[in-house]
N, C-alpha and C positions, 0 to 999 in steps of 0.2 A: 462523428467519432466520439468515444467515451472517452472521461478521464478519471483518473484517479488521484485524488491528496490521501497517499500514505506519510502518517506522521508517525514517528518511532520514538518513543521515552523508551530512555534507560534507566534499566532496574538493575542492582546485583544479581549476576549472572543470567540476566535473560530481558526482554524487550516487553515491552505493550506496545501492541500496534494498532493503532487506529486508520481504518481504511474509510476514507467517503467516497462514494461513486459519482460521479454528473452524468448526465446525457449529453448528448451533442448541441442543445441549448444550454448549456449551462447549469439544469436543474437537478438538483441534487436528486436522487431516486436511491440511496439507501446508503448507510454509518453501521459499520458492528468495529468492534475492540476485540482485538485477541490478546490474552494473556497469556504470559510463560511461554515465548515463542523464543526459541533457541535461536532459528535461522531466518533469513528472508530470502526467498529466491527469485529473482527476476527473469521471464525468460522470454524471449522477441519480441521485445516490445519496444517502445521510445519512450526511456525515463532522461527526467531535466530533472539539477539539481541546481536553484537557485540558491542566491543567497540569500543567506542565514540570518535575520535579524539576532539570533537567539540562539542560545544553545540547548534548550530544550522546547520542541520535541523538533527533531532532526526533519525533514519533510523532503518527500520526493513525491514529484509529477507523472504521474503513467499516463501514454494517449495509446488507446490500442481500439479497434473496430469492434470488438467483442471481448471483454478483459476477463477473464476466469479467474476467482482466488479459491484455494483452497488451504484448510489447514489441517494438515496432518500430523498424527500420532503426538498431541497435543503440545508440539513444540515446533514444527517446521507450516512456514506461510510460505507458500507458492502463490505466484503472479504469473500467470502466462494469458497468449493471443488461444484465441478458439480459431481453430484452423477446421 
């Protein structure tokens, strides 16, 4: 099972979002930053939201069998299962 550390800084009006991928080892297999992302959308997946040492950057845990991110119309990040 993959996962995902999405970490989210706040910007005036809008987010940077950093997404790391892992493989089901543990092994990291690919990092992109998105800027100016309006929204985040999460969709069937199992997100964990631990705590927070810090209040920046926000982080949330995705585990999904095949995780799809896309980012559209240069301000919405979609998060979903590949079904």
């Amino acid at each position: 099972m993959a996962r995902l550390i999405i970490n989210v800084y706040f910007k005036t009006d809008e987010y940077v979002v950093e997404v790391n991928k892992y493989n089901g080892e543990g092994l990291l297999e690919e990092s992109r930053v998105y800027e100016g992302v309006k929204q985040v959308v999460l969709s069937n997946l199992v997100v964990r939201i631990n705590r927070q040492l810090h209040n920046q950057p926000w982080s949330l845990i995705v585990e999904a069998e095949d995780p799809v991110i896309e980012f559209k119309e240069k301000s919405l990040l979609y998060v979903y299962e590949k079904k």
